[in-house]
N, C-alpha and C positions, 0 to 999 in steps of 0.2 A: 251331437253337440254337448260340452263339457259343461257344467252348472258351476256358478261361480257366485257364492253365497257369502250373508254380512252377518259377522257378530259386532252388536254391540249391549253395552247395558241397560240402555234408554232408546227411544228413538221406533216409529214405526220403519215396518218390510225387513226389521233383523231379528237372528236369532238370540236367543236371551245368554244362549252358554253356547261354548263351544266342542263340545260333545253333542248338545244337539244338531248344530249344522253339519256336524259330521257323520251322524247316521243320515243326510239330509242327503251331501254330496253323492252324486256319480263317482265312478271309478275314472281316476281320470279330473276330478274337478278340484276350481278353487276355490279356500274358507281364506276371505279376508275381517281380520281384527280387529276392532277398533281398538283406540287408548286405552286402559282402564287394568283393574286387577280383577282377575278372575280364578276362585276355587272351585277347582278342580282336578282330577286326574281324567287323564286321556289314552285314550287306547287306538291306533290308525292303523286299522288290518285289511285296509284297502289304499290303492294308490291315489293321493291328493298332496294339495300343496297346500301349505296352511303360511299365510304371512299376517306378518303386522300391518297395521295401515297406515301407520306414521313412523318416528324415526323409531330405527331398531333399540331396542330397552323400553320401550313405550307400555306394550304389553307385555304383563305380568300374569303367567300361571301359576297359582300356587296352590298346594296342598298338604292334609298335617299328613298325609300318608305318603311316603313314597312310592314305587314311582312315579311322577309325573307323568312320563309319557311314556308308552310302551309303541314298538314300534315295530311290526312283522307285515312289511310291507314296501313297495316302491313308494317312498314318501319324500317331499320336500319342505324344509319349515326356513324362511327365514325373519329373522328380525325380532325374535319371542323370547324372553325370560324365563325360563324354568326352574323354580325357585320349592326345594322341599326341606322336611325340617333336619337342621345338621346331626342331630344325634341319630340318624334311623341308623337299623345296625343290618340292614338287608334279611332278607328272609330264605327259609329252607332250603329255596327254590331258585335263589338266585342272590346276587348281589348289591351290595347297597349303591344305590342311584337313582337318580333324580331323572335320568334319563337310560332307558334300557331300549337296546337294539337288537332281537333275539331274532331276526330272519329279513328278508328285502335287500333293498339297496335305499338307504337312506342320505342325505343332503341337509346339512343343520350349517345355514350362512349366515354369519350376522347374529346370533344367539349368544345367552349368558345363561350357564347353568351355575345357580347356588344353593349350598348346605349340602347337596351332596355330588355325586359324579357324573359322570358317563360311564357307561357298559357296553361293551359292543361282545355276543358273545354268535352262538351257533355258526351259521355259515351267513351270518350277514356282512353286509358293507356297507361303511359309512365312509363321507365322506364330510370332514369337518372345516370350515372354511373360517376364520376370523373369529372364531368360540372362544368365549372366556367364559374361565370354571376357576368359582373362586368360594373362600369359605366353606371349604370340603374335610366334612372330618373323616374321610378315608381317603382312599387312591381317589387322582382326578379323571383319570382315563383308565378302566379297563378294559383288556382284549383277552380274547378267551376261543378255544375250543378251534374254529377254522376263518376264522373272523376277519376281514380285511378294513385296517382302518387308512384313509389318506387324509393328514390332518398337514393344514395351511395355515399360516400366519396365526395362531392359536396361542393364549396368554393361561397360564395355569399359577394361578397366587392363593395362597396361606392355605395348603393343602396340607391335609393333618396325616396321611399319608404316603404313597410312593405319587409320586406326577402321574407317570403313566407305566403301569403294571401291565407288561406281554407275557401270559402264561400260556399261550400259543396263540398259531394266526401270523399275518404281516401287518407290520403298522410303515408306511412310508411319511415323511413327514420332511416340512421347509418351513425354514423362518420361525419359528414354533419359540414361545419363553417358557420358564420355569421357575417363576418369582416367589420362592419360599415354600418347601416341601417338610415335615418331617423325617418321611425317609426319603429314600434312594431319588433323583430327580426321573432315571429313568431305572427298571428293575425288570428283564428278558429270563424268563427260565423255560424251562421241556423243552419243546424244539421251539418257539421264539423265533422271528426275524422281522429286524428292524433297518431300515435305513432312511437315515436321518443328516436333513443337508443346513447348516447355518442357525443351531438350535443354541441356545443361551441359558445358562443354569446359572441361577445366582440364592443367597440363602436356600443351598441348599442342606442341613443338616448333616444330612449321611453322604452317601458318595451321589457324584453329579449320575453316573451310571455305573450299573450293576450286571451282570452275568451270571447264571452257572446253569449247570445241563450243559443243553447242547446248541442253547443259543446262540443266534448269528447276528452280531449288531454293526453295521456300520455308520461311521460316524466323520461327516466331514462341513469342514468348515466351523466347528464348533468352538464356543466359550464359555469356559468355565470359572466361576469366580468364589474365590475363596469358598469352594464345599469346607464340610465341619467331617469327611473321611477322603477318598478319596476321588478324585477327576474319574476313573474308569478302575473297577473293580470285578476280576473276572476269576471262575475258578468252576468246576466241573471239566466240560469237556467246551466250555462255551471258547468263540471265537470273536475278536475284536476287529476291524480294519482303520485304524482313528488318521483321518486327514486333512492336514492344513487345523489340528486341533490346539489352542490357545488354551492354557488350563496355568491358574497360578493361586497360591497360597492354598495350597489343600494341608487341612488337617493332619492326613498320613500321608503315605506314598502316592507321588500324582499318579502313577500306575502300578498298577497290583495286580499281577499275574499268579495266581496258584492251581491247584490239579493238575491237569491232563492239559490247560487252555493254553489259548496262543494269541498273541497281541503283534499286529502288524500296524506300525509306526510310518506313518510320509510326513514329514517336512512337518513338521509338529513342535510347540513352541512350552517347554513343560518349566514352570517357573515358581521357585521356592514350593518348599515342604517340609510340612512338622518332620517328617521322616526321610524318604529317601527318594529322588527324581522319579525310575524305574524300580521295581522290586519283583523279582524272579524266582519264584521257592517249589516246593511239592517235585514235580514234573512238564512245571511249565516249559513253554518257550515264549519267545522277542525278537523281532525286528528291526531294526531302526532304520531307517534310510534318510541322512538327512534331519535336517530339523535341529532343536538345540534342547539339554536340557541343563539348569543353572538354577541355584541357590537355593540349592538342595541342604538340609541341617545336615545330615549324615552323610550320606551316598549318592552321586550323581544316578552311579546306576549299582544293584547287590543284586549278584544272585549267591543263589543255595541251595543247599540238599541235589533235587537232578536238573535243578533249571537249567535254562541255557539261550542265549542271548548272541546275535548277532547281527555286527552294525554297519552301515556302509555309509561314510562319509556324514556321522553325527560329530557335533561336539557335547562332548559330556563334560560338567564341571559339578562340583560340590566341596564339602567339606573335604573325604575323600573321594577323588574320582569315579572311582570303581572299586569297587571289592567284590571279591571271587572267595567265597567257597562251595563249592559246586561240583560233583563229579563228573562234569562235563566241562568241555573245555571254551570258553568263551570266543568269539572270535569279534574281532573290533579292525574293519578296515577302513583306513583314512580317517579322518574328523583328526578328532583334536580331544583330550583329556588331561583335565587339570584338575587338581587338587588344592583349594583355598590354603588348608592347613600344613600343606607342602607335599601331600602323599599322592600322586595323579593314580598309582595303581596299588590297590593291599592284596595280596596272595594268600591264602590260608595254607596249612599245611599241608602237605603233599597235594594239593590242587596246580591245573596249569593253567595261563592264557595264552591266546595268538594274538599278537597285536601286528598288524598289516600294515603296517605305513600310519598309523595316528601320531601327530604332532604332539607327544606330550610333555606337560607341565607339572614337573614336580618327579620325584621319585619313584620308583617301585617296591616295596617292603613286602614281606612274608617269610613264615618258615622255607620248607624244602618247595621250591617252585622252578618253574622253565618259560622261558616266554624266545618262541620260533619270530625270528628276523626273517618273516617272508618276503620272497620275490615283489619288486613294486609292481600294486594291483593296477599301475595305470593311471589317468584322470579323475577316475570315481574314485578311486581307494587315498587319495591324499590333494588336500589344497594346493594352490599354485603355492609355488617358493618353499613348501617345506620339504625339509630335507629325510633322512630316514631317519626311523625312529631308533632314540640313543638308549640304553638301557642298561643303569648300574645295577651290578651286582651280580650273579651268577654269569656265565658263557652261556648262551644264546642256545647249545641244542639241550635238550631234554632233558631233565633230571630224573633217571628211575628212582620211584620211591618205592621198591617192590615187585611191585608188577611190571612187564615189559610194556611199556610206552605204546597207548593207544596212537589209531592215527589222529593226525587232527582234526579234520571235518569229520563230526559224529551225523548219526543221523540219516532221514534221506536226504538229498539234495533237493533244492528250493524247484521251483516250477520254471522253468528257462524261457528265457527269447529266444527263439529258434535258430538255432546256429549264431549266434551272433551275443554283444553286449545287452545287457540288459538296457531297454530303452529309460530315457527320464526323460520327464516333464519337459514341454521348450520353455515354459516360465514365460515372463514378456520381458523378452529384452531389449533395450534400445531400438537396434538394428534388427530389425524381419529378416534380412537376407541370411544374418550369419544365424538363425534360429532352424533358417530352412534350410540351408546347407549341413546344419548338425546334424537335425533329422534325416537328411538323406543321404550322410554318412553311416548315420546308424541301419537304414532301410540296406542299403548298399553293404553292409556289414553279414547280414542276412546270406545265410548258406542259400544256394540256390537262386530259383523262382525268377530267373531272368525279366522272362514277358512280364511281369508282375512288376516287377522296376523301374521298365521302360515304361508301363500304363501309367504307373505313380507321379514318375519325370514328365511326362508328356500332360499329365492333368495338373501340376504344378505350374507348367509353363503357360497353361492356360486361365488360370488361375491370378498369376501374376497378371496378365494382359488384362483380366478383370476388374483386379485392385487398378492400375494404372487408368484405365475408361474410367473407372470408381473417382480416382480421384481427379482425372482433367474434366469432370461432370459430363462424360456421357455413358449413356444407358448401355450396361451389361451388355454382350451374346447372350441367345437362347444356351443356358447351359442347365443340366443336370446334375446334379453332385454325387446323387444317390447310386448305391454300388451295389452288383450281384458279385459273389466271391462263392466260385466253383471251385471245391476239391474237396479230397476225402480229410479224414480226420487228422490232427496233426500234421498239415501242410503248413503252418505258420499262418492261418485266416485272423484269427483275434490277434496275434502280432502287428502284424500288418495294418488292420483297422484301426487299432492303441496312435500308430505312431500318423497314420492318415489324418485323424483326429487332432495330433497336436500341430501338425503341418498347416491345414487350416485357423486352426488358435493363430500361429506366428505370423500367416499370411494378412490377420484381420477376418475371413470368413467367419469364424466361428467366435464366440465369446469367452467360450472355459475350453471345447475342446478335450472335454472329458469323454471317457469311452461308459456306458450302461448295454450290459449283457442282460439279453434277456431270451427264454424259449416261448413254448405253448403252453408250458403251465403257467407262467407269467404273465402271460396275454388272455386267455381266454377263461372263463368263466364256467361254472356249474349248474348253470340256469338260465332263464331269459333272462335278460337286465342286467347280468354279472358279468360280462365281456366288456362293453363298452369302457366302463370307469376302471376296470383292472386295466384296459390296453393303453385308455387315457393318462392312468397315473404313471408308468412305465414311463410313456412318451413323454412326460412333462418333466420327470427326473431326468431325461436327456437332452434339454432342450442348453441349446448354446454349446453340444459336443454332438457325439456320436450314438445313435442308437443302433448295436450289435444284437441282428436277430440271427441264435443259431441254431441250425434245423428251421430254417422257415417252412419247407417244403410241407413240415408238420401241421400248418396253419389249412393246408388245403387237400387233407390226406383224399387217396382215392376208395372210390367203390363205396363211399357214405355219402346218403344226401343230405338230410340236414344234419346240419356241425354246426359249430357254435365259433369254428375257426372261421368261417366267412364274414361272421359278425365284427371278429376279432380284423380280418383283411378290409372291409369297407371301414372299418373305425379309422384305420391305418392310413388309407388312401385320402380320405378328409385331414387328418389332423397333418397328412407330410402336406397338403396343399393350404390350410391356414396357416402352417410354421413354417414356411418355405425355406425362410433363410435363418431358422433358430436350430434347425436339427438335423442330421445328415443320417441318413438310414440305410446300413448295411444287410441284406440278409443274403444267410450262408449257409449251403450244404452240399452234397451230394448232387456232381454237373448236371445228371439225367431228372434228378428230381429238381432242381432250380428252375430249369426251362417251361415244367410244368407249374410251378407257382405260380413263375411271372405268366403262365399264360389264363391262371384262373381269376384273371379281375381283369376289364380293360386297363381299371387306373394303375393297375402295378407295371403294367406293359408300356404306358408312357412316362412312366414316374424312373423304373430302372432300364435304362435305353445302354449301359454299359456292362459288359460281365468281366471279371480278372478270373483267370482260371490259375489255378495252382495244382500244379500235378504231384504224384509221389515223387519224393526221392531214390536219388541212386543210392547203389551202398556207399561208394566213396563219398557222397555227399555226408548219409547218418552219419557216416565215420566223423565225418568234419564236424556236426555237432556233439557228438561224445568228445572231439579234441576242444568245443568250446565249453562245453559243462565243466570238463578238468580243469581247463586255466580258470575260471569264473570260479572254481574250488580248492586253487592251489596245489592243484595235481599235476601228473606230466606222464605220455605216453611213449613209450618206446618207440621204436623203427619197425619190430616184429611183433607188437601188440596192436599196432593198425594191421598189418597184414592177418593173422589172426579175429582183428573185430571183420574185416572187410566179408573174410571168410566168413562167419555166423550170419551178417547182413546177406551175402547173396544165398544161402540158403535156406533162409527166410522165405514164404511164399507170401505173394502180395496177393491178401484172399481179404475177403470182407471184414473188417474186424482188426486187419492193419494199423497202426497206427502210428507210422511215419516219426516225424519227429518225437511224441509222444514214447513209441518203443523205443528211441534213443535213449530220452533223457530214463526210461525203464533197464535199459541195458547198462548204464554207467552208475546207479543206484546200486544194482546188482554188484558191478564189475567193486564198488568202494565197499559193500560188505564181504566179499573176497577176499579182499585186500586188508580189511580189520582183520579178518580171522588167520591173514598170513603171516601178520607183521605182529600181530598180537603172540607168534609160537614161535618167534625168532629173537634167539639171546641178543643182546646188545643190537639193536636197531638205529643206525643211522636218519640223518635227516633225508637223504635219498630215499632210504626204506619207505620211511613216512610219504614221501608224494608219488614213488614212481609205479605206474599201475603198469603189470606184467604181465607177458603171454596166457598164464599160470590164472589171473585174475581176469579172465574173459570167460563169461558161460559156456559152457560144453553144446548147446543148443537152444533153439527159441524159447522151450518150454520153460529153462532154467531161467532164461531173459525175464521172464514176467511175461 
């Protein structure tokens, strides 16, 4: 039986401090607090729960030394103040904070740290639920070493500091503020990984968030308001993915790309700038898909030096639209660019762009420059009613300035939809039907996987029949939503689930309809206690879409007894049965290893009661995806260049280690650096030159494939 012990400061049957009832409790018990302030530091290297006993802020710990609370332990505190003094400047040994988390799994709900931070470092995990950290004269969150933090609904104000400094570790985080930082709102460096869903940076001094290394931040649904540098600031080798991002009146550039990084852009809303909407420099790259950026002082979008930038269906506007100098050639399809001051495009000298079909506004100026009148990209690549794009001043093919005219698309090519359009968002549109008719254009679009089609069609039509009961008020079918997806690697599985996911969204099932990938390192844990809230937070970030497990089978490997992947499978089977109808859960791999997943829990056996299987492809199929990656990049295949690829594909052996669509989009990578190196040794190069990929430009054999 667990002891469940009283601090207060007066009062018979309680303890005096709370450090004493806590050498007092059992492992396992609870210290409840009365009202009052209490000096002390505390130390909990045993598992207990420590709460307040009235409204949370009630109890006050304080102490002149920091830290407050040290925590290497399975610990739970809510409702408690930990309050240390703002100058400490942390010690040899460790970091300044008011709260340090060096091992366990910790839970702080209902707390208020001030004067100095939070630290979460070693291999522990916290879990920070409604915490407010205010009055910090350093960072208000650190993470460190292999640390996992999940922080909820959390307020961070007058931090003299960064907000929350990831110098390694995960931090996941929702609904979270950032009310006045002196540096960075957020600041990800070494290997770093963060993702971050409807977070708010406001006074933030420096940039709302920061990168470099080899940081991995994602960022969705976010607001940023008037930072004093910029919205999102990345440079090393760091990577960005910003979505549904709101960011307006930044100091500098709302994004800033420099090194090696790369910033991928969805549907993003980037508004006024001391400097320039997007900014592109070192050897970065950019994405845009979608989204607007406007009232830019300079530049909607600059790149330079080797940056490089490519857009699908954004509108860019500024001072000037864009400006290019860059020795890479920009590519801009559909949207719309306009230029305030008249100029939609500036060319620097001997620099090129591609513009695809963008509706532009205002002119194009530069020295010696080319801008290719590509083929229309279709629906994505330009708005309804606009016509092609018109463009004074040079003829339309290539201008050498020198050198013989690279091709256009540099680079590798982006990551594909498996044989088919790249899928988008259903959005909410009006009308459900014509949301899910798109999407099963788009599914339909999909090289191959017939049975696969038909299972999607036939669980849509039951689906409907759903909404319809749903809405004449009578009660559901027994139905399960949850999918097993058999086949080897590079059959189109995460495709597939992306656009399932948004089918449900249009239907009403689902509420975002978002897809979250996740493996076994994602899920499971290094200790006892460190499974459960790693597999929890996963699942909670997926809640209202799709949760994509791949490699499930890994959760239940064979010929080991105890794993920590079972802990990770029972967590699983409770939380898909409390969130019944908040989360859809995919797991995928390998047909021979699936059957034995679902047979390692009863609950996964009634929980996935349907399998899709996806087989390899034929060669003529891959082939068909190499002809979709070309037109997706403005390329074109011969008559005798398919007969040629088909050849390479059938003597291909389908041996473990395959990978299907995957060795396509590797084959046609290959096939465009080929084809630079052909076009690049041939005098006077046509615009043909430029797109058409030739017998000549097909690998000699698999090995060459990649």
């Amino acid at each position: 039986m667990t002891t469940r012990l009283r601090v207060a400061t007066h009062g018979w049957g309680a303890h005096r401090s709370v450090g004493a009832a806590l050498r007092a409790a059992d492992v396992g018990g609870t210290v409840t607090i009365r009202a009052g302030r209490y000096r002390e530091a505390l130390v909990l290297d045993r598992a207990v729960t420590l709460v307040a006993e009235g409204e949370p802020g009630s109890v006050r710990i304080v102490t002149p030394v920091a830290p407050v609370l040290v925590v290497g332990a399975p610990v739970t505190v809510r409702g408690v103040v930990f309050e240390a003094p703002p100058a400490y400047p942390g010690t040899p040994d460790g970091p300044a904070a008011a709260v340090l988390l060096e091992a366990g799994t910790a839970l702080l709900e209902d707390c208020t740290v001030v004067g100095a931070g939070v630290a979460v470092t070693g291999t522990a995990t916290a879990t920070l639920r409604r915490v407010t950290i205010r009055q910090v004269t350093g960072d208000g969150i650190q993470v460190t070493d292999d640390a996992t933090v999940t922080a909820t609904d959390c307020v961070l104000t007058g931090i003299g500091g960064c907000g929350l400094r990831i110098a390694g570790g995960r931090v996941d985080g929702s609904g979270c503020r950032i009310d006045g930082s002196a540096g960075a709102g957020v600041l990800a460096t070494g290997n770093a990984r963060a993702h971050l869903d409807d977070w708010v940076f406001t006074e933030v001094r420096d940039s709302a968030v920061a990168a470099r290394d080899e940081a991995r931040l994602t960022l969705t649904g976010a607001r940023c308001v008037e930072p004093g540098g910029n919205a999102a600031y990345l440079t090393g080798r760091a990577r960005i993915t910003m979505t549904r991002v709101d960011a307006t009146g930044s100091g500098y550039s709302t994004v800033h790309v420099g090194g090696q990084a790369h910033a991928e852009l969805t549907g993003c809303e980037l508004t006024g700038s001391g400097e320039h909407g997007l900014t592109v420099v070192d050897s970065a790259t950019a994405h845009l898909t979608g989204g607007r950026i406007h009232g830019a002082r300079l530049a909607g979008v600059h790149v330079a030096d080797r940056g490089d930038v490519t857009t699908d269906a954004a509108t860019v506007s500024g001072g000037t639209g864009l400006i290019v100098d860059s020795a890479h050639r920009p590519l801009l399809r559909g949207g719309a660019i306009t230029g305030t001051g008249g100029v939609a495009v500036q060319v620097g000298d001997g620099r090129t762009v591609v513009l695809a079909g963008p509706a532009l506004h205002g002119s194009v100026h530069g020295g010696p420059w080319a801008v290719l009148r590509c083929p229309d990209p279709g629906p994505r690549g330009r708005p309804p009613g606009a016509g092609p794009a018109t463009v004074p001043g040079p003829p339309p093919e290539p201008v050498a300035t020198g050198a013989p005219p690279a091709p256009v698309a540099t680079g590798a090519p982006s990551e594909p939809t498996i044989g088919g359009a790249p899928s988008e968002p259903a959005g909410d549109l009006a009308d459900p039907d014509e949301a899910v008719a798109r999407l099963l254009r788009q599914l339909d679009q999909l090289v191959g996987l017939d049975d696969v089609k038909r299972d999607v069609g036939a669980l849509v039509t039951v689906m409907r029949l759903v909404r319809l009961r749903r809405d004449a008020g009578l009660p559901p079918p027994p139905l399960s939503r949850h999918l097993v997806f058999a086949g080897n690697p590079g059959t189109g599985k995460t495709t597939v689930a992306r656009l399932y996911g948004q089918i449900l969204h249009a239907l009403g099932m689902l509420t975002r309809g978002h897809l979250i990938e996740a493996s076994r390192s994602d899920l499971v844990g290094e200790y006892v206690g460190h499974t459960a809230p790693k597999t929890t937070g996963v699942f909670h970030r997926a809640r209202g879409g799709v949760l994509f497990i791949d490699e499930a089978y890994a959760l239940a490997p064979t010929g080991q007894g105890a794993d920590f992947g079972a802990e990770a499978v029972a967590t699983l089977v409770k939380l898909m049965e409390d969130h019944r109808d908040d989360v859809v859960v995919i797991a995928a791999g390998y047909p021979d290893d699936m059957a034995r997943f679902v047979a390692s829990n009863p609950g996964l056996a009634s929980r996935f009661t349907r399998t899709l299987r996806f087989p390899d492809y034929r060669s003529g199929e891959l082939v068909r995806i190499v002809e979709a990656q070309a037109r997706q990049h403005h390329y074109r295949l011969t008559g005798s260049t398919r007969d040629v690829l088909t050849a390479l594909f059938d003597r291909m052996p389908r041996v473990d280690g395959f990978g299907n669509g995957r060795t396509a989009r590797h084959v046609f990578q290959r096939m465009t650096e080929l084809h630079a190196v052909r076009v690049a040794t041939t005098p006077g190069a046509t615009g043909d030159d430029l797109s058409d990929l030739r017998p000549q430009d097909v690998p000699d054999d698999a090995d060459d494939a990649g």
